[in-house]
C-alpha positions as CSV (number, residue, x, y, z in Angstrom):
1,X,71.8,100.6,104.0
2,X,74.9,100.0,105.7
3,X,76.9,101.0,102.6
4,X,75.1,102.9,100.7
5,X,77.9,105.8,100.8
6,X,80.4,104.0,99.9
7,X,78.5,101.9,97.3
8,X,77.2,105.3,95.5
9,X,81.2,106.2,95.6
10,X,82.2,102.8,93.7
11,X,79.2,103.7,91.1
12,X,81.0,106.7,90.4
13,X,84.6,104.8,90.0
14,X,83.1,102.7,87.4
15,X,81.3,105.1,85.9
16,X,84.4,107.5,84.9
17,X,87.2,105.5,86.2
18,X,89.8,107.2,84.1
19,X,89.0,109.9,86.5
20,X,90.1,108.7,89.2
21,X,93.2,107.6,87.9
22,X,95.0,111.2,88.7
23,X,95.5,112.1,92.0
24,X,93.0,114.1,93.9
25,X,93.3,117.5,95.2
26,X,92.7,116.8,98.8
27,X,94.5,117.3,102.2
28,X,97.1,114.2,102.9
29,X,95.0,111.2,104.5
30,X,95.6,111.1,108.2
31,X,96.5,107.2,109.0
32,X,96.4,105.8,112.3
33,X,98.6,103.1,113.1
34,X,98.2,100.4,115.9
35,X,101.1,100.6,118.4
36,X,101.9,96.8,118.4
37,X,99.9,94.7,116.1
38,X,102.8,93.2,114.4
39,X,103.4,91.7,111.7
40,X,100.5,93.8,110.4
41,X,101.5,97.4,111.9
42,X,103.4,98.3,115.1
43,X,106.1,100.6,115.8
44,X,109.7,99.1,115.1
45,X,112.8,99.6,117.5
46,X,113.8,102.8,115.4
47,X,110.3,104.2,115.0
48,X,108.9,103.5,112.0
49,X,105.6,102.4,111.2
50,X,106.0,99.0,109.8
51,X,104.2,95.9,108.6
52,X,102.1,94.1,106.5
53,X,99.1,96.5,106.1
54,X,101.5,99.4,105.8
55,X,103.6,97.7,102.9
56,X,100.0,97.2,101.0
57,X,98.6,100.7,102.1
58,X,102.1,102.1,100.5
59,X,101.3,100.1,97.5
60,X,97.3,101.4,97.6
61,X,99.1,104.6,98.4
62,X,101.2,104.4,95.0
63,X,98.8,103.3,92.6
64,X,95.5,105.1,93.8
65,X,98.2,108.5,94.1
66,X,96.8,109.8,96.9
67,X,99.0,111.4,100.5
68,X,99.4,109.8,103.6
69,X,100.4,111.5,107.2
70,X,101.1,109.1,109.5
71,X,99.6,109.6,112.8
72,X,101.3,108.7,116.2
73,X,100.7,104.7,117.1
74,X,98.4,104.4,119.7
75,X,96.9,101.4,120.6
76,X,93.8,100.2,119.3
77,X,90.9,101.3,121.9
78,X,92.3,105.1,121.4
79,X,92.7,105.2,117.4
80,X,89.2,103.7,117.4
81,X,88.3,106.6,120.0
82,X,90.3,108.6,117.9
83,X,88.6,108.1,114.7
84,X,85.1,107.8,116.1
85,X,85.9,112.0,117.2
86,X,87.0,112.6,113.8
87,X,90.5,113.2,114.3
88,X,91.4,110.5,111.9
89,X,90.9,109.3,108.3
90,X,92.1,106.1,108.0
91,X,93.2,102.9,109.7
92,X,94.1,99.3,108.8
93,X,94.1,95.8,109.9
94,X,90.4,95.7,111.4
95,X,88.0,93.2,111.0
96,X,84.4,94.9,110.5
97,X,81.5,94.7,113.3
98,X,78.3,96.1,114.1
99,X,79.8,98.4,117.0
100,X,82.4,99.4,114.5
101,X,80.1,99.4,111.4
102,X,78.3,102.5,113.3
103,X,81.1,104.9,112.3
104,X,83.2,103.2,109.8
105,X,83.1,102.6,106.2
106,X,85.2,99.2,105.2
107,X,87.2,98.2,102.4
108,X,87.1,94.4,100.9
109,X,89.7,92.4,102.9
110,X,93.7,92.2,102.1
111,X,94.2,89.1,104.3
112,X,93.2,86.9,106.6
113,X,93.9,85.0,109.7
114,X,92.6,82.4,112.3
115,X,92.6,83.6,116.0
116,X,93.8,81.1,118.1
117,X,93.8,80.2,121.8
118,X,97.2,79.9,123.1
119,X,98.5,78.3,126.1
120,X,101.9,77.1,127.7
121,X,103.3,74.5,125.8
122,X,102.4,70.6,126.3
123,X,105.2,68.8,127.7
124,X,107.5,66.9,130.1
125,X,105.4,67.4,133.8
126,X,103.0,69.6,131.9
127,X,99.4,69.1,131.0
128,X,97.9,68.3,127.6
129,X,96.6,71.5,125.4
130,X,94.0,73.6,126.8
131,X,90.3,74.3,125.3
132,X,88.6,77.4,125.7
133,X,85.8,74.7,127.6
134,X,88.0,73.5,129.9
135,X,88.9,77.2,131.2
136,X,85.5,78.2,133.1
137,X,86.5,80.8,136.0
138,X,90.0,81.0,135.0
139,X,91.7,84.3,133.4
140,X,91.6,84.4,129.9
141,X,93.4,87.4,128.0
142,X,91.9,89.2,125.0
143,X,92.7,92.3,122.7
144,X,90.2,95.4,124.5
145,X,87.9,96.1,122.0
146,X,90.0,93.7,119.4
147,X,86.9,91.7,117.3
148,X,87.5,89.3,118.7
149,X,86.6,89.9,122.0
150,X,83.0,90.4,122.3
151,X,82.8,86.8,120.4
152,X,84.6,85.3,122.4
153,X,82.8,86.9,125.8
154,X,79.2,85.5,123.9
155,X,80.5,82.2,123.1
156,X,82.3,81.7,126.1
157,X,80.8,83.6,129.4
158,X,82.1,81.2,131.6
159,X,85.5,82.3,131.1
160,X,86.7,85.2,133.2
161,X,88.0,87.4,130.3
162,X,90.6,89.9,130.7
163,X,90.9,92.9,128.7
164,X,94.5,93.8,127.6
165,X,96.0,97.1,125.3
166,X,97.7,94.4,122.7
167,X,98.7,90.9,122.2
168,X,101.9,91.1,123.6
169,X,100.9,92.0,126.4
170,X,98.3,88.9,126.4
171,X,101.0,87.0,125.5
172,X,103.3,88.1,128.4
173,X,100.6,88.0,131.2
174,X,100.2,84.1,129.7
175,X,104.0,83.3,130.0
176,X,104.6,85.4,133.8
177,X,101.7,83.0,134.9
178,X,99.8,86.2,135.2
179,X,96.7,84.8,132.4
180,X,95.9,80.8,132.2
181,X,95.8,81.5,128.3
182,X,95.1,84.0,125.7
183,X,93.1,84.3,122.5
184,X,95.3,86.1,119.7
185,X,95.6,86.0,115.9
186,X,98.0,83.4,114.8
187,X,100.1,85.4,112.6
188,X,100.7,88.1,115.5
189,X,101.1,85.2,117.9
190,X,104.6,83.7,115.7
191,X,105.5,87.5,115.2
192,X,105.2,88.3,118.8
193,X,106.9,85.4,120.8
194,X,110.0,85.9,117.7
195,X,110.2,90.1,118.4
196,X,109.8,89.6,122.5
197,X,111.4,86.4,123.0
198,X,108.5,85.3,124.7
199,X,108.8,81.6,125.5
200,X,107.2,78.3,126.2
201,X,103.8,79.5,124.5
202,X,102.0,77.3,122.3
203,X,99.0,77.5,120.0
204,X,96.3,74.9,122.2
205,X,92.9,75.2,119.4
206,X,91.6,77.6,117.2
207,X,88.6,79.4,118.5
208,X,86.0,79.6,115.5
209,X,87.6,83.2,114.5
210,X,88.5,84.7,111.1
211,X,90.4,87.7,111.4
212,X,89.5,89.0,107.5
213,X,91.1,92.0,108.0
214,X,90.4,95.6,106.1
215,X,91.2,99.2,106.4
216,X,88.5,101.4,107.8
217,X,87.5,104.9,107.0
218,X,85.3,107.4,109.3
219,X,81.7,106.9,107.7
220,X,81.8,110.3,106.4
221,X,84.3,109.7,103.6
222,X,82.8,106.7,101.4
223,X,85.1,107.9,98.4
224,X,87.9,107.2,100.1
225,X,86.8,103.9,100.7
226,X,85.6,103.0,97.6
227,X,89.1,104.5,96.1
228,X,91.2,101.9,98.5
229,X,89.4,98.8,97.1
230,X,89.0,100.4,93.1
231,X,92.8,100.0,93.5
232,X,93.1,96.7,95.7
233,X,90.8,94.7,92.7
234,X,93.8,96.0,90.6
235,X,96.7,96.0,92.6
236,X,99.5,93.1,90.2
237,X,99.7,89.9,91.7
238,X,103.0,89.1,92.4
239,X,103.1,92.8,94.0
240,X,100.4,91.6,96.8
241,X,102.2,88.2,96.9
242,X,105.4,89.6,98.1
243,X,104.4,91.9,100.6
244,X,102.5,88.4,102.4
245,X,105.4,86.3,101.6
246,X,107.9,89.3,103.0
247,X,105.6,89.5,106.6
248,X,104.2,85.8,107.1
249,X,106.2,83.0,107.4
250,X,105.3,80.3,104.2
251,X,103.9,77.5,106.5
252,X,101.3,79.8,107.6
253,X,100.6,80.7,103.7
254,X,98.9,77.4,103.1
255,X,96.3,75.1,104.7
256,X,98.0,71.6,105.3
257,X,95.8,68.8,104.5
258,X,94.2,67.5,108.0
259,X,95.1,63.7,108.3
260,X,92.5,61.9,110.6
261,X,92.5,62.5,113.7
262,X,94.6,65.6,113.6
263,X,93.9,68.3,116.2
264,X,91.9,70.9,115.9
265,X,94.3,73.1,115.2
266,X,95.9,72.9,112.2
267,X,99.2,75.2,111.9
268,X,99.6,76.9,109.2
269,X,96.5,78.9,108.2
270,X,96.7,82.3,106.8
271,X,94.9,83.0,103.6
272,X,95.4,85.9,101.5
273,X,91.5,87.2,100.7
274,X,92.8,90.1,98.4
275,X,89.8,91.3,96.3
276,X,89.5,89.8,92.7
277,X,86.5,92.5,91.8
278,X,85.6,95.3,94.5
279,X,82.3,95.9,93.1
280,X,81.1,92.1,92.8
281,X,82.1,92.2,96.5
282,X,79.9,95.0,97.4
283,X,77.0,93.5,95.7
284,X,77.2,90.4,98.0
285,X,77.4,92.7,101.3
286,X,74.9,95.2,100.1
287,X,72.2,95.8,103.0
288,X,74.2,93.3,105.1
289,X,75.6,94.6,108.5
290,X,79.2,93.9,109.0
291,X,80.0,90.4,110.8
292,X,80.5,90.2,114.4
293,X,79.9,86.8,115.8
294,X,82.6,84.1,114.2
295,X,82.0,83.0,110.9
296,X,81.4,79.2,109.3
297,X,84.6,77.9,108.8
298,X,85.6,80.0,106.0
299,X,89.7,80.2,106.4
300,X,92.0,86.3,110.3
301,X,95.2,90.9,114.1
């Protein structure tokens, strides 16, 4: 069963949870940040590790009580290497798939966001917004080995995808002329063109993509696993509330109401999934493989 390690790990947390309440006596947990994944992790100007998912991993860090050692940020293709030799023990903000799901334990989801197509902006002497239909044989960048991507390639394989380290650099390639578009979460799309100034970019549709998005653990440590989301079905409120409010701007916290006829789109569409009850979770996903084709619209990188 997919995960029957780490489910056999949460038995034990309910079992004796009082336990796990102390901190363990175990070597600091070796996370591996994503280089520019912002606003969920990427490294800032002065070279801290920032965002999101490290604000709530501090806070999982806090109340769980266990040690962290931050790892160089690398981005995502080589920590996924990385942890898939063993050389790491954690990492965040990844949405679970098969390919992933063959080396990875995952914990409930924190948060989670729509990936978007985006496009130049609509406007004097410029086209209408694009569609992922309209864009058969034209350059299309994507996150390498993002979840996204092999979706996208099945959905869409009349598109001439490109591969690309990160979303800035999508995003880039899209405003030098260099990509006819890109596919990118929306939250690290606003982050992005605010941090690199990128302009004249504009979200054209959403592309049938939730970006629900969890830490990860190397397959051989389910109790680490099951510790993250023991404490994430606990974690106050108003604690998880800020740390979203702090890192997403509030018009992408809530789904508008669609008036007829309004595009596709719909701005403003980040949900926060955090985990009422861990172990009611598990029992839903039991003996289910992780997703990795786009879900039914349900709501993320």
């Amino acid at each position: 069963m997919q995960r029957a390690g780490a489910a056999l790990a949460l038995a034990m947390l309910a079992a004796a949870p009082a336990a796990w309440a102390a901190p363990p006596a175990a070597a600091p947990v070796r996370f591996a940040p994503e280089r520019d994944y912002g606003p969920f992790v990427y490294e800032a100007e002065d070279g801290r590790i920032a965002g999101l998912s490290v604000d709530i991993l501090q806070l999982v860090q806090r109340h769980a009580g266990f040690e962290v050692t931050m790892l160089p940020p690398r981005p995502l293709a080589e920590q996924l290497a990385a942890a898939r030799a063993g050389e790491v023990d954690l990492l965040s903000s990844l949405r679970p798939t098969a390919e992933r799901g063959e080396y990875l334990l995952f914990s409930a989801p924190y948060v989670s966001v729509p990936a978007v197509l985006v496009a130049p902006a609509a406007g004097p002497g410029r086209e209408a917004p694009l569609s992922l239909k309209a864009l058969a044989g034209q350059a299309v960048a994507v996150g390498a080995g993002y979840a996204v991507e092999a979706p996208m390639r099945a959905a869409h394989p009349q598109v001439a995808w490109q591969a690309v380290s990160d979303d800035v650099v999508a995003l880039r390639g899209v405003a030098e002329g260099r990509f006819r578009a890109a596919v990118v979460d929306l939250a690290s799309f606003h982050f992005a063109v605010r941090r690199h100034r990128i302009a004249g970019l504009a979200p054209a549709e959403q592309v049938g993509f939730e970006y629900r998005l969890s830490f990860a653990a190397p397959r051989r440590q389910p109790e680490l696993i099951a510790r993250i989301d023991h404490t994430l079905a606990r974690l106050p409120v108003a604690e998880r509330q800020a740390i979203v409010q702090r890192w997403i701007p509030q018009p992408l916290q809530q789904r508008p109401a669609r008036a007829p006829g309004a595009t596709a789109i719909g701005l403003g569409l980040v949900t926060v999934a955090l985990v009422a009850a861990a172990w009611g979770l598990w029992r839903r996903r039991a003996g289910k493989r992780p997703a990795d084709a786009p879900p039914a619209r349900e709501l993320p990188p």
